[in-house]
PDBQT receptor file of N, H, CA, C and O in Angstrom, charges set to zero:
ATOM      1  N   UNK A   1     -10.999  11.887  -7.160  1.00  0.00    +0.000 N 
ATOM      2  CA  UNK A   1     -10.089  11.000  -6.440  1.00  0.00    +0.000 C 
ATOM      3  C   UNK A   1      -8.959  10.570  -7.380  1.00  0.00    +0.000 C 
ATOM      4  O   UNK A   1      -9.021  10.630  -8.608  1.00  0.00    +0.000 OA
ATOM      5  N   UNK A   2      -7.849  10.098  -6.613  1.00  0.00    +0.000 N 
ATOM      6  H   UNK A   2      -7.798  10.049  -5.616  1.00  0.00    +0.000 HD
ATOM      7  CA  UNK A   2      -6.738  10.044  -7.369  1.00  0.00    +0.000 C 
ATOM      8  C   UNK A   2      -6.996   8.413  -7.928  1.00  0.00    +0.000 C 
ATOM      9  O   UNK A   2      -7.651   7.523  -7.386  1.00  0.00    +0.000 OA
ATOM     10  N   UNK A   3      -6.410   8.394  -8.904  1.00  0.00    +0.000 N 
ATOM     11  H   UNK A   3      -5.878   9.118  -9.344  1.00  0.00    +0.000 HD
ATOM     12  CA  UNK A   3      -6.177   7.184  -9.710  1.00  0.00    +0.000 C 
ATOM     13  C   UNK A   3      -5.346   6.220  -9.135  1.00  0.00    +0.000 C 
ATOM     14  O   UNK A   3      -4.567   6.556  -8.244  1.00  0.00    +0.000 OA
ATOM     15  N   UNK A   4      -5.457   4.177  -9.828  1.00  0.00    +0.000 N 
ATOM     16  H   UNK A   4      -6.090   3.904 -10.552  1.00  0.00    +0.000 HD
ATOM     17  CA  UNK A   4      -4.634   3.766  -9.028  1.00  0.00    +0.000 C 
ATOM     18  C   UNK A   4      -3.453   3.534  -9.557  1.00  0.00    +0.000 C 
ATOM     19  O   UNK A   4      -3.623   3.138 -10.711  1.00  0.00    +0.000 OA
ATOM     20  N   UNK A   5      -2.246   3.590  -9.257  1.00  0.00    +0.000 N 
ATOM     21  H   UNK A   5      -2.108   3.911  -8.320  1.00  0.00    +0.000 HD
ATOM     22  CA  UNK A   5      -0.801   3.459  -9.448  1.00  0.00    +0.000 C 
ATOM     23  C   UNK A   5      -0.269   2.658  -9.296  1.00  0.00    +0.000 C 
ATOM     24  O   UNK A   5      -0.316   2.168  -8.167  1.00  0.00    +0.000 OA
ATOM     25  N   UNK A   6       0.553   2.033 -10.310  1.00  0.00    +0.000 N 
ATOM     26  H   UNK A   6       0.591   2.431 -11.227  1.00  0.00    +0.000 HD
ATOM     27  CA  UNK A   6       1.757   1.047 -10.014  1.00  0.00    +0.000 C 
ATOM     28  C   UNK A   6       2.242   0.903  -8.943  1.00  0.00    +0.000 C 
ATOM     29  O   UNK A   6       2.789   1.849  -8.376  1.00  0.00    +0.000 OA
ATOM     30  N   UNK A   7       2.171  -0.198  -8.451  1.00  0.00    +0.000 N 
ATOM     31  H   UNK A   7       1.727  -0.967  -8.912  1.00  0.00    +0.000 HD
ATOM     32  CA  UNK A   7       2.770  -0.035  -6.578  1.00  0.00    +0.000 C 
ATOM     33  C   UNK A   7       4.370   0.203  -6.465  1.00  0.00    +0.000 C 
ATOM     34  O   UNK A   7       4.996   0.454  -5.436  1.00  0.00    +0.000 OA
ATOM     35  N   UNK A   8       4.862   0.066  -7.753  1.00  0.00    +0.000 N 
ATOM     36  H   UNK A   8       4.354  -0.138  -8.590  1.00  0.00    +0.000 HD
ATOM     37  CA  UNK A   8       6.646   0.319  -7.835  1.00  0.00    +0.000 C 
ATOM     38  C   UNK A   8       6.420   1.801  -7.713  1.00  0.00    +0.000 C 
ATOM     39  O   UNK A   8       7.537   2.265  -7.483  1.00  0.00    +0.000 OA
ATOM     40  N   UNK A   9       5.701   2.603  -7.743  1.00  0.00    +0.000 N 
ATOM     41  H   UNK A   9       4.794   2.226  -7.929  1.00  0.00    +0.000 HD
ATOM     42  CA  UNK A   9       5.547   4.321  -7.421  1.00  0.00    +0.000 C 
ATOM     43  C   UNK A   9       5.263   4.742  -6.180  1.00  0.00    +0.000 C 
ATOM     44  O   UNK A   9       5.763   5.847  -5.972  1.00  0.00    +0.000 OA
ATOM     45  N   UNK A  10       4.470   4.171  -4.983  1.00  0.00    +0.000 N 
ATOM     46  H   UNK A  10       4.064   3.273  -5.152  1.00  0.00    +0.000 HD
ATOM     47  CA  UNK A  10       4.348   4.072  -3.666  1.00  0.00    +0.000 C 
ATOM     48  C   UNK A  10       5.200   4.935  -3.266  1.00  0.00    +0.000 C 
ATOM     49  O   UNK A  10       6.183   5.105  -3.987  1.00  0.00    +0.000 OA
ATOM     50  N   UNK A  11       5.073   5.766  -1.952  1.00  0.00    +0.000 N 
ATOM     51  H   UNK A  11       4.274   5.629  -1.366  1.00  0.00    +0.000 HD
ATOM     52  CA  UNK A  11       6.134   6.050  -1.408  1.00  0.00    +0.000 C 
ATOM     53  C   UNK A  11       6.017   4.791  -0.551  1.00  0.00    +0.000 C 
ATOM     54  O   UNK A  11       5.067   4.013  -0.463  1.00  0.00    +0.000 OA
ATOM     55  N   UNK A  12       7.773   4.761   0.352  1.00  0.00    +0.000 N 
ATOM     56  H   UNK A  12       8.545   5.393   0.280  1.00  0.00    +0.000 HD
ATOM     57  CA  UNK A  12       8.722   4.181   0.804  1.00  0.00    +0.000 C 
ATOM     58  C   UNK A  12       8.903   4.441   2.774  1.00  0.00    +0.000 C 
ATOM     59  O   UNK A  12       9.242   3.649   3.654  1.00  0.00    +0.000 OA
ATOM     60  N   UNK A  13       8.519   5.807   2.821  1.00  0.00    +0.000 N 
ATOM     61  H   UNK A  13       8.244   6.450   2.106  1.00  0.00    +0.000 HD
ATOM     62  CA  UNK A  13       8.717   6.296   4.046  1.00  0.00    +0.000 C 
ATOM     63  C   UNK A  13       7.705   6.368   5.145  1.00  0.00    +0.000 C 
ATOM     64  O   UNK A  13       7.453   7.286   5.926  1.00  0.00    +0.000 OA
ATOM     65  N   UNK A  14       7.016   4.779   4.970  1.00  0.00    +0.000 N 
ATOM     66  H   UNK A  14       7.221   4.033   4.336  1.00  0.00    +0.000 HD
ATOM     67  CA  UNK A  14       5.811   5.114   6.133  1.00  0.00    +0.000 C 
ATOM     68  C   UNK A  14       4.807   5.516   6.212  1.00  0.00    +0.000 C 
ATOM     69  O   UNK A  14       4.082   5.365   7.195  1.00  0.00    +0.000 OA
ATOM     70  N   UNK A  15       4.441   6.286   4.926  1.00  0.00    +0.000 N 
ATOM     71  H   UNK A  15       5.030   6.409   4.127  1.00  0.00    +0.000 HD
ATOM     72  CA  UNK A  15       3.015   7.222   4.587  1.00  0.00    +0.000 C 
ATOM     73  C   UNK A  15       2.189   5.803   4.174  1.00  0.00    +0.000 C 
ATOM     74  O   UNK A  15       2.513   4.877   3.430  1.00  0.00    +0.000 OA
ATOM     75  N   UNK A  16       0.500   6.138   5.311  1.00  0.00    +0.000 N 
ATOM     76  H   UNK A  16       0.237   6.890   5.916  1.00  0.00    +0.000 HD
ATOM     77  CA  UNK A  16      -0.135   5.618   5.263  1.00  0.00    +0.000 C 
ATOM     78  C   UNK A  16      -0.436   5.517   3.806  1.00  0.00    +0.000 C 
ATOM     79  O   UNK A  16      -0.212   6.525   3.136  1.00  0.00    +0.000 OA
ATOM     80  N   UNK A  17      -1.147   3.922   2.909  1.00  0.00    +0.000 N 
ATOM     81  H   UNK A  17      -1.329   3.103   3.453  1.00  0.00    +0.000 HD
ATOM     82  CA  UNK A  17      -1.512   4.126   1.343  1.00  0.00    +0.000 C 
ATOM     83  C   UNK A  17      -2.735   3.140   1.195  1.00  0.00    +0.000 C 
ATOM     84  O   UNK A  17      -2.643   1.968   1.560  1.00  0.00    +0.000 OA
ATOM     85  N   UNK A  18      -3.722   3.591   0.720  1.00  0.00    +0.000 N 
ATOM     86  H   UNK A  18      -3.797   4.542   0.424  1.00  0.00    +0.000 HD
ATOM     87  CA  UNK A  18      -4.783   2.253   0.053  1.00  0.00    +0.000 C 
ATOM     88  C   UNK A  18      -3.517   1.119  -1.241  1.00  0.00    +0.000 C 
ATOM     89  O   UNK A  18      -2.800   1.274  -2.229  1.00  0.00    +0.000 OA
ATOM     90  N   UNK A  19      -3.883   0.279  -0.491  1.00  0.00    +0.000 N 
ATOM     91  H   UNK A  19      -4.465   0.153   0.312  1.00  0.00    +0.000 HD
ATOM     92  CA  UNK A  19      -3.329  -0.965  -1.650  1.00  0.00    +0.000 C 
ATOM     93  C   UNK A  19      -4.381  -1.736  -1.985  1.00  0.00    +0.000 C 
ATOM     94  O   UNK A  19      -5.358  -2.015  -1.290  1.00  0.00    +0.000 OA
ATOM     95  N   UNK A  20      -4.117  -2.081  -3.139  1.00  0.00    +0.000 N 
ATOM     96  H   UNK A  20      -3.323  -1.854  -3.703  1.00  0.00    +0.000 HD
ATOM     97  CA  UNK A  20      -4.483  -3.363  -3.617  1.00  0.00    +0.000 C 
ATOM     98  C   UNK A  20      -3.860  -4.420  -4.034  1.00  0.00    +0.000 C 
ATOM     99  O   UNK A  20      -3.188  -4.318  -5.061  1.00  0.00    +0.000 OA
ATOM    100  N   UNK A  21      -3.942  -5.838  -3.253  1.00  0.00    +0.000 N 
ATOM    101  H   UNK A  21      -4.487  -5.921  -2.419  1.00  0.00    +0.000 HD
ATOM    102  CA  UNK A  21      -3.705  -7.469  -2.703  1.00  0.00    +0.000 C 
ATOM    103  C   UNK A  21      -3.799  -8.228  -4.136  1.00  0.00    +0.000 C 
ATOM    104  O   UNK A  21      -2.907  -8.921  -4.625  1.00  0.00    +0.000 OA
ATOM    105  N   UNK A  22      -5.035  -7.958  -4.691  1.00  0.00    +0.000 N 
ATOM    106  H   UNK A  22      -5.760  -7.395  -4.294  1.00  0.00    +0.000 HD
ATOM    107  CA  UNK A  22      -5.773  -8.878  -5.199  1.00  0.00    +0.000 C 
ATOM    108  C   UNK A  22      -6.954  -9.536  -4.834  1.00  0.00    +0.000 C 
ATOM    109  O   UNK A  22      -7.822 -10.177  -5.427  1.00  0.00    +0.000 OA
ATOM    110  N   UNK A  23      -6.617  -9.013  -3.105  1.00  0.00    +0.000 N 
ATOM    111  H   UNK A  23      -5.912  -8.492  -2.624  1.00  0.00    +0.000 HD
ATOM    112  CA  UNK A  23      -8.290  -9.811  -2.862  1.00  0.00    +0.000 C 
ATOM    113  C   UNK A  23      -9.100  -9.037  -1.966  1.00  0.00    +0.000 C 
ATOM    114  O   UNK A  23      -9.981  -9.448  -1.211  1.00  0.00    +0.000 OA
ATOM    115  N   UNK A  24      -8.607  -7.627  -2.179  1.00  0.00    +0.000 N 
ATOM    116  H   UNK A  24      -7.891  -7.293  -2.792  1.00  0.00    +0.000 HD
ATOM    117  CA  UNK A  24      -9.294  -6.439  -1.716  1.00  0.00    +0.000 C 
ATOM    118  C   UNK A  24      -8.651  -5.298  -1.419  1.00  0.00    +0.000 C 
ATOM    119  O   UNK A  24      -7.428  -5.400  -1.526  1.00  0.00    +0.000 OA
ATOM    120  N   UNK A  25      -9.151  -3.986  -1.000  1.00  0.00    +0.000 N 
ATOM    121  H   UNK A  25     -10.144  -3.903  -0.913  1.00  0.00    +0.000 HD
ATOM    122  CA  UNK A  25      -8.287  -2.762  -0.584  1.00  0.00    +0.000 C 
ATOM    123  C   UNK A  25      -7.874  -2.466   1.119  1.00  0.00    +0.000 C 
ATOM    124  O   UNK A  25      -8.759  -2.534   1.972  1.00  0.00    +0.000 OA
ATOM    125  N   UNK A  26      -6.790  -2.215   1.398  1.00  0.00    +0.000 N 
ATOM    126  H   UNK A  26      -6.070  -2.160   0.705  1.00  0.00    +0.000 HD
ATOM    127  CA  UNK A  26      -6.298  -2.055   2.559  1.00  0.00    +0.000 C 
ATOM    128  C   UNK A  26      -5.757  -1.325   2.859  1.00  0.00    +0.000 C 
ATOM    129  O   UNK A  26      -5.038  -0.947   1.934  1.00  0.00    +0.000 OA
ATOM    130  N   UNK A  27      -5.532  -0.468   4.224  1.00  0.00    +0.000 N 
ATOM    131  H   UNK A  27      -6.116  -0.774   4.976  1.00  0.00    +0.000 HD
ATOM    132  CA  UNK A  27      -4.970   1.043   4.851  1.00  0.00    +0.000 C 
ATOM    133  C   UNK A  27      -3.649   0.079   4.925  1.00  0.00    +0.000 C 
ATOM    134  O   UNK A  27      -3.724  -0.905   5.661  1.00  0.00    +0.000 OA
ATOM    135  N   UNK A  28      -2.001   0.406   3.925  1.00  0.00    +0.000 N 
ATOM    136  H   UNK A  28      -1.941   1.205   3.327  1.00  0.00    +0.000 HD
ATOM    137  CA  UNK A  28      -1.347  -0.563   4.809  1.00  0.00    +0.000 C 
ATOM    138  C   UNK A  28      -0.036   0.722   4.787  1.00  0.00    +0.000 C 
ATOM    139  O   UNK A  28      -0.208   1.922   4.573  1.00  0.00    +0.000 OA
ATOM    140  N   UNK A  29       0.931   0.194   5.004  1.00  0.00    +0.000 N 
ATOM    141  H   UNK A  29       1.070  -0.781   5.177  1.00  0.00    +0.000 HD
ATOM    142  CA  UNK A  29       2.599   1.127   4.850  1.00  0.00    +0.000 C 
ATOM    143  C   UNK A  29       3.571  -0.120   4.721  1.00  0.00    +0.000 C 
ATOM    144  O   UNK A  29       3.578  -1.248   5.215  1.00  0.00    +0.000 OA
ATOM    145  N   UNK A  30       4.378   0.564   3.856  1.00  0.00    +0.000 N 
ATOM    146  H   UNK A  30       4.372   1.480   3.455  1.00  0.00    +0.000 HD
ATOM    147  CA  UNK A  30       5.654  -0.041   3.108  1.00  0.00    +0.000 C 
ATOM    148  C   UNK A  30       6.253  -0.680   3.992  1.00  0.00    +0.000 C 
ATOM    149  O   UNK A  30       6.076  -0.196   5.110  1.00  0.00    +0.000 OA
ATOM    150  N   UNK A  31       7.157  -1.940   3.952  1.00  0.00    +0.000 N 
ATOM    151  H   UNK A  31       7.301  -2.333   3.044  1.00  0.00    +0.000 HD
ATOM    152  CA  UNK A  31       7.688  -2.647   5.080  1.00  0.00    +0.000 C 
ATOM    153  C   UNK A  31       8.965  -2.859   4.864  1.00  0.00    +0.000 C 
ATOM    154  O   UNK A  31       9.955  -2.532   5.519  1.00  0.00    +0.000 OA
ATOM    155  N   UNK A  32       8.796  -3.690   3.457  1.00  0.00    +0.000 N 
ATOM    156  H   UNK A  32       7.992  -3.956   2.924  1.00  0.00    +0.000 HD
ATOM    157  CA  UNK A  32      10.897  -3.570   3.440  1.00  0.00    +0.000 C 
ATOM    158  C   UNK A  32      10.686  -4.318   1.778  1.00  0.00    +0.000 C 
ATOM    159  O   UNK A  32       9.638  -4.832   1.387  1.00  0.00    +0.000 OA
ATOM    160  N   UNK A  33      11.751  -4.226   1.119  1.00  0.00    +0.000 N 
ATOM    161  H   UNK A  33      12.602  -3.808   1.437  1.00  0.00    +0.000 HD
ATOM    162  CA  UNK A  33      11.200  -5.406  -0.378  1.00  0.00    +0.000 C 
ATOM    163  C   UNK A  33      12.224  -6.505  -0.073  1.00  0.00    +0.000 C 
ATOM    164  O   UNK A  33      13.256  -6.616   0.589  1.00  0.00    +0.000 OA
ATOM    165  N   UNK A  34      11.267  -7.454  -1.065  1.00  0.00    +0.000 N 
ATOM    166  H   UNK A  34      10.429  -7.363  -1.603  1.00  0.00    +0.000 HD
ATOM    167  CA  UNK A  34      11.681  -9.328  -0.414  1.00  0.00    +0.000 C 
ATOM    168  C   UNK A  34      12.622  -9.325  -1.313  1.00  0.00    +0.000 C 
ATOM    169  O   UNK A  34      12.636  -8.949  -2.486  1.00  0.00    +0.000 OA
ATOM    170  N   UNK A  35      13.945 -10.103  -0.162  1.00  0.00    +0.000 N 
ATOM    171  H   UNK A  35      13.934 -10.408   0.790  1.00  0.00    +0.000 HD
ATOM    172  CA  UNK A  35      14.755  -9.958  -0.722  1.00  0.00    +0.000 C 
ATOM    173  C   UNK A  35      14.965 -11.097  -1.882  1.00  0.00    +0.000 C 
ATOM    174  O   UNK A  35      15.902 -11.003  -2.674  1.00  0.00    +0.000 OA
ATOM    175  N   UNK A  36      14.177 -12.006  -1.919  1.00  0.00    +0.000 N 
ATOM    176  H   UNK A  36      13.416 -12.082  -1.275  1.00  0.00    +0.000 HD
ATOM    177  CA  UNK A  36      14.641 -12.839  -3.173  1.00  0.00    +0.000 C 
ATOM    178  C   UNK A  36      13.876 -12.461  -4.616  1.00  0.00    +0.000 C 
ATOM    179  O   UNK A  36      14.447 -12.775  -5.660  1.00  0.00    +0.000 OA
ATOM    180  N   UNK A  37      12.714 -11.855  -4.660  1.00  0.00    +0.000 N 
ATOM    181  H   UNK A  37      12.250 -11.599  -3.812  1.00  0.00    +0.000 HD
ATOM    182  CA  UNK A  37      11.538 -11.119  -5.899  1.00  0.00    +0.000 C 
ATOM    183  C   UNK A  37      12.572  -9.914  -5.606  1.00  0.00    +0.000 C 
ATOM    184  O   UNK A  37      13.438  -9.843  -6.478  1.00  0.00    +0.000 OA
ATOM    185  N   UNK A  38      12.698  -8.830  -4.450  1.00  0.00    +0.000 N 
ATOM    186  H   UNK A  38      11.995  -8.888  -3.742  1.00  0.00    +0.000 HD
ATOM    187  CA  UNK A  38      12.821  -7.912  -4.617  1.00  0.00    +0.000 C 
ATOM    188  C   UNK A  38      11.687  -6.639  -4.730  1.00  0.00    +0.000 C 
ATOM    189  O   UNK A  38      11.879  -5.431  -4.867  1.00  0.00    +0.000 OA
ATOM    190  N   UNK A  39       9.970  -7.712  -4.571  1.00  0.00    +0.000 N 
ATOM    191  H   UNK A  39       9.814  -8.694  -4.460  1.00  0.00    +0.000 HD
ATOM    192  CA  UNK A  39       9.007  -6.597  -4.773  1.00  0.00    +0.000 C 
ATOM    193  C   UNK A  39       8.811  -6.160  -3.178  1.00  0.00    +0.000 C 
ATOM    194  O   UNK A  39       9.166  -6.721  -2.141  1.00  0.00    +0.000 OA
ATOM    195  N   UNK A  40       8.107  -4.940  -3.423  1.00  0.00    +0.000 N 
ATOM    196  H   UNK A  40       7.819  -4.485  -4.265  1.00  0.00    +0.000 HD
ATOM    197  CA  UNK A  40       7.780  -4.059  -2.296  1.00  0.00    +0.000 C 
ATOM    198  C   UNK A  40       6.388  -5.192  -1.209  1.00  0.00    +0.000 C 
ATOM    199  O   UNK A  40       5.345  -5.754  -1.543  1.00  0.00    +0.000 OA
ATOM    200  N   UNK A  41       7.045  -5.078  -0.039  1.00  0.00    +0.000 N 
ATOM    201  H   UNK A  41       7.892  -4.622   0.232  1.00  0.00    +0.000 HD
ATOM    202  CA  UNK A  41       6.198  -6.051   1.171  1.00  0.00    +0.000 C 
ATOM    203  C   UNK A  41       5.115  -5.206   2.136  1.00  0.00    +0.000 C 
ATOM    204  O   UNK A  41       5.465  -4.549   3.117  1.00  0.00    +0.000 OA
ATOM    205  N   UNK A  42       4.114  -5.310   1.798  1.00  0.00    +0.000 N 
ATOM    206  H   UNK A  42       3.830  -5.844   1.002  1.00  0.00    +0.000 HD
ATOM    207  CA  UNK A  42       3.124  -4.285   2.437  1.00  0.00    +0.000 C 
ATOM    208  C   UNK A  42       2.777  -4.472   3.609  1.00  0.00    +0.000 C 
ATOM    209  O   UNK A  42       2.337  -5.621   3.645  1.00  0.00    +0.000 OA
ATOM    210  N   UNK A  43       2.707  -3.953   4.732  1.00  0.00    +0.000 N 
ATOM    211  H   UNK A  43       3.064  -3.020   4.703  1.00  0.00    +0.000 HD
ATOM    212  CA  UNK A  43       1.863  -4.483   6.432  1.00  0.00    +0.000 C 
ATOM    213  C   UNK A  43       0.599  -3.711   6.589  1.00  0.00    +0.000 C 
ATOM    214  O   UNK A  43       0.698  -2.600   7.111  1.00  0.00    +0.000 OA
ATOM    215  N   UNK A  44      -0.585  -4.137   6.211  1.00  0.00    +0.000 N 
ATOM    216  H   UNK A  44      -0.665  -5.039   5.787  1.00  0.00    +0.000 HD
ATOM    217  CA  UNK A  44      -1.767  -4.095   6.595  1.00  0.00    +0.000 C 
ATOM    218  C   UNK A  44      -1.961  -3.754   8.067  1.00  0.00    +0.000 C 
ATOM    219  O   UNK A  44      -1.259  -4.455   8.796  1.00  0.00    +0.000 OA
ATOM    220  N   UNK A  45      -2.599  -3.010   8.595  1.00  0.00    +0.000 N 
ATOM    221  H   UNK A  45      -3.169  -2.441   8.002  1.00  0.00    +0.000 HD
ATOM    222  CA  UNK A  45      -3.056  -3.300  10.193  1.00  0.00    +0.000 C 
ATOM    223  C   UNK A  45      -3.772  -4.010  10.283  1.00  0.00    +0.000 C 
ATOM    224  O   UNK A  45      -4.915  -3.972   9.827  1.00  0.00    +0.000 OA
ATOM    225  N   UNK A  46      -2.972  -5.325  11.262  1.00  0.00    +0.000 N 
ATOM    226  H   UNK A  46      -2.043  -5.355  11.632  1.00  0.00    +0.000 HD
ATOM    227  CA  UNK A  46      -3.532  -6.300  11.836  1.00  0.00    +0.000 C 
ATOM    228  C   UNK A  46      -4.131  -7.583  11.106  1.00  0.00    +0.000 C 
ATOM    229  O   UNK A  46      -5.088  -8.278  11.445  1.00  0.00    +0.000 OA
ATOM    230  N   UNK A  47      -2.995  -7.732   9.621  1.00  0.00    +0.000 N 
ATOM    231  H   UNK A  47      -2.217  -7.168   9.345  1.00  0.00    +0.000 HD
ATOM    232  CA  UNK A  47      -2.837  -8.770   8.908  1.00  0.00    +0.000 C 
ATOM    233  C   UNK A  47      -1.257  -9.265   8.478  1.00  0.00    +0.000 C 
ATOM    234  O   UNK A  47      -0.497  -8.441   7.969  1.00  0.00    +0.000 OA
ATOM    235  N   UNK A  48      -0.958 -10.229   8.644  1.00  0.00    +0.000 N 
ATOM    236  H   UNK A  48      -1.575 -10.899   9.058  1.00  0.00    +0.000 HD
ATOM    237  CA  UNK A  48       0.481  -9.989   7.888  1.00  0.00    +0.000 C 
ATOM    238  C   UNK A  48       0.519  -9.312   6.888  1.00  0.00    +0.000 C 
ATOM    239  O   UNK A  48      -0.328  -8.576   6.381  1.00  0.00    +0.000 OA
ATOM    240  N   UNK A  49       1.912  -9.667   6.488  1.00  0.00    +0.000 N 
ATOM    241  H   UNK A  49       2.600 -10.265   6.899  1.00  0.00    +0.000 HD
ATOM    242  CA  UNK A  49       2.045  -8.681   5.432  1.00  0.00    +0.000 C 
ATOM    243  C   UNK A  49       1.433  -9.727   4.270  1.00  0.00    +0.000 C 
ATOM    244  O   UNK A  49       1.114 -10.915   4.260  1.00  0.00    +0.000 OA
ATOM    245  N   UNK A  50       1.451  -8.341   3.042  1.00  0.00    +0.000 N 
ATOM    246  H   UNK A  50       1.710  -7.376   3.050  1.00  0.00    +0.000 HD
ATOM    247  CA  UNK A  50       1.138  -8.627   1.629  1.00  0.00    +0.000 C 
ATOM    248  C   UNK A  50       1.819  -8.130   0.479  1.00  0.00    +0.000 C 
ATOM    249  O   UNK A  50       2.588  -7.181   0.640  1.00  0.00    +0.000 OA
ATOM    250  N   UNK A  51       1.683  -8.548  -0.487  1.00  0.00    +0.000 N 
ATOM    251  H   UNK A  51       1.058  -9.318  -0.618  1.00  0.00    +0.000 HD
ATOM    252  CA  UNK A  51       2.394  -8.101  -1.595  1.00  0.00    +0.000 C 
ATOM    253  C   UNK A  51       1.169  -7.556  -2.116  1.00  0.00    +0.000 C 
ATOM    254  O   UNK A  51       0.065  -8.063  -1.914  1.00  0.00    +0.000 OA
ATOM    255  N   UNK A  52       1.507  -5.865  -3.212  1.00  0.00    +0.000 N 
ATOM    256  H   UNK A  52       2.404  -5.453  -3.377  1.00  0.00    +0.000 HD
ATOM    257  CA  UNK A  52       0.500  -5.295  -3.426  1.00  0.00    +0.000 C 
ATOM    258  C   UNK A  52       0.657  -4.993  -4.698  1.00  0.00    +0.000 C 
ATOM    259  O   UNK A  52       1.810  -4.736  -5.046  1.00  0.00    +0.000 OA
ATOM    260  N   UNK A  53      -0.704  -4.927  -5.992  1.00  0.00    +0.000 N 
ATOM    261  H   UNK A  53      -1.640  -5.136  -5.709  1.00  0.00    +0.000 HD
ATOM    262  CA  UNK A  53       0.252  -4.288  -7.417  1.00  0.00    +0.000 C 
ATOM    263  C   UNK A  53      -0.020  -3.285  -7.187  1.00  0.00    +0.000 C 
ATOM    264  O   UNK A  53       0.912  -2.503  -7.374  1.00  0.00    +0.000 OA
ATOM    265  N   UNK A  54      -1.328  -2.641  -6.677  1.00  0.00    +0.000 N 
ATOM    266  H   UNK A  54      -2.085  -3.276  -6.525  1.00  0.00    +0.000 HD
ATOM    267  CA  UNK A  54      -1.743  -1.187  -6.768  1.00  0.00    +0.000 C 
ATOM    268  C   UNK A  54      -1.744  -0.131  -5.937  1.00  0.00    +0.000 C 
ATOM    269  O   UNK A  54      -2.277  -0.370  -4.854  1.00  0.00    +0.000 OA
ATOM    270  N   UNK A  55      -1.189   1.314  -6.130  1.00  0.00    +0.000 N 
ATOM    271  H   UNK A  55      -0.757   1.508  -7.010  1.00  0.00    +0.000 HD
ATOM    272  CA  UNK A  55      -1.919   1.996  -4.927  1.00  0.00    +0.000 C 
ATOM    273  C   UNK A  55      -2.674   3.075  -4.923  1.00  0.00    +0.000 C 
ATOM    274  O   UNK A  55      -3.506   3.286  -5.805  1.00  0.00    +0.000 OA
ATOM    275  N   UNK A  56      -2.458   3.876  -3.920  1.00  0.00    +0.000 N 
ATOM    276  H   UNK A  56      -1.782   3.704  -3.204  1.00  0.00    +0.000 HD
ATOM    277  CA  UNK A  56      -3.320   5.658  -4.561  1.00  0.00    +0.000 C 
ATOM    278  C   UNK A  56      -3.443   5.796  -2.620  1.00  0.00    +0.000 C 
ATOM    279  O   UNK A  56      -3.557   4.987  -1.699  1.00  0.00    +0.000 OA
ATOM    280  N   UNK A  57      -3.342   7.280  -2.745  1.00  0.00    +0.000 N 
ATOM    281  H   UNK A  57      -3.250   7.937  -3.494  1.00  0.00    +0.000 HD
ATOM    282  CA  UNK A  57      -3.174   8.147  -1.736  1.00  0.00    +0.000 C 
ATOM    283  C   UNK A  57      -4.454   7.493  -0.586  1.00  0.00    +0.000 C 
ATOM    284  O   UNK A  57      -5.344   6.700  -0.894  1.00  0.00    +0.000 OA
ATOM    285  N   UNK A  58      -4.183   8.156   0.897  1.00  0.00    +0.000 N 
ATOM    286  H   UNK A  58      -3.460   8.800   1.147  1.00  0.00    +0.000 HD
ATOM    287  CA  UNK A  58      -5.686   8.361   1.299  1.00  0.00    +0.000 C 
ATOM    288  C   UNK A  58      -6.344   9.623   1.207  1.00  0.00    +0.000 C 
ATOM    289  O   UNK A  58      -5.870  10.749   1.351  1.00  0.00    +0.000 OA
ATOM    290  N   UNK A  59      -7.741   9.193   0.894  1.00  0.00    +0.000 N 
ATOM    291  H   UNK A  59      -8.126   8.277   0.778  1.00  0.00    +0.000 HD
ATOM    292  CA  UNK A  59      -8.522  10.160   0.609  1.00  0.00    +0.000 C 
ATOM    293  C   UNK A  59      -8.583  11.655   1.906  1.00  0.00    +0.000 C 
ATOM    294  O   UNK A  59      -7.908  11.390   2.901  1.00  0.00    +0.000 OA
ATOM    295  N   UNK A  60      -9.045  12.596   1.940  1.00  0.00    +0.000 N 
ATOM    296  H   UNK A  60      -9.593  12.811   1.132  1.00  0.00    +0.000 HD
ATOM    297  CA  UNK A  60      -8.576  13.601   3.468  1.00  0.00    +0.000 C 
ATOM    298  C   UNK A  60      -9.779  12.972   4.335  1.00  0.00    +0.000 C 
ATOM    299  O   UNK A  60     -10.912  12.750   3.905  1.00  0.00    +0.000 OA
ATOM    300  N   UNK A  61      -9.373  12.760   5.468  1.00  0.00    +0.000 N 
ATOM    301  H   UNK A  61      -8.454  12.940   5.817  1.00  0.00    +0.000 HD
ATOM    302  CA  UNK A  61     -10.995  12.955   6.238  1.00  0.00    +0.000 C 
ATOM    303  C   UNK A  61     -11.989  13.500   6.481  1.00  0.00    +0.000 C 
ATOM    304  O   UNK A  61     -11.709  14.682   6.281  1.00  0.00    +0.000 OA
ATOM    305  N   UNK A  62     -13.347  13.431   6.892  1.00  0.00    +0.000 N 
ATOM    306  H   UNK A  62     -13.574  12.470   7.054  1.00  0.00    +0.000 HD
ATOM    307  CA  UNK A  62     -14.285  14.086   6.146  1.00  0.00    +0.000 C 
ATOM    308  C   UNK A  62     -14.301  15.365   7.437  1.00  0.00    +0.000 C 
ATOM    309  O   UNK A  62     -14.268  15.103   8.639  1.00  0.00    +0.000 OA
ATOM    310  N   UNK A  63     -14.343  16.376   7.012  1.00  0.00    +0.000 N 
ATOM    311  H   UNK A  63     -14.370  16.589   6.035  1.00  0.00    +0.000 HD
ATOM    312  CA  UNK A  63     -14.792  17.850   8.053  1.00  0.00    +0.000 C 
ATOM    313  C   UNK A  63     -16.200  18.126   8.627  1.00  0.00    +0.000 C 
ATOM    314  O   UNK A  63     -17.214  18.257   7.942  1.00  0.00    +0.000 OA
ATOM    315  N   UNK A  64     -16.124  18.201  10.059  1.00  0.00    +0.000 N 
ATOM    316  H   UNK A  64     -15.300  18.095  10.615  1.00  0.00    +0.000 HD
ATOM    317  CA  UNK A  64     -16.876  18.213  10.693  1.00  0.00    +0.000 C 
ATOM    318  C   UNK A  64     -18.566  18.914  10.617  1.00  0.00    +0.000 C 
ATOM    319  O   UNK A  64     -19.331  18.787  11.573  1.00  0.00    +0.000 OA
TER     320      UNK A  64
């Protein structure tokens, strides 16, 4: 499995990503960066958003 990454490395375009919050891991996608920090704003499904330091790909789904 892939390692976790600086969330300033993330892609940008919508691709689903595991993040990490700080107070756990989440399926989320990139939202927009705040404009007064300037860091990247994450949207979780079906949490507001979050700010994230970490990320790393999703894993493939498992074959039947």
């Amino acid at each position: 499995m892939t390692q976790w990454q600086d969330i300033a490395t993330a892609p940008k375009d919508g691709t689903e990503v595991l993040i990490w919050d700080g107070c756990g891991v989440r399926v989320a996608t990139y939202m927009h960066d705040d404009e007064k920090t300037g860091e990247p704003v994450w949207f979780p499904e079906g949490l507001p958003f979050v700010r994230a330091s970490h990320w790393m790909p999703l894993p493939p789904p498992p074959t039947p």
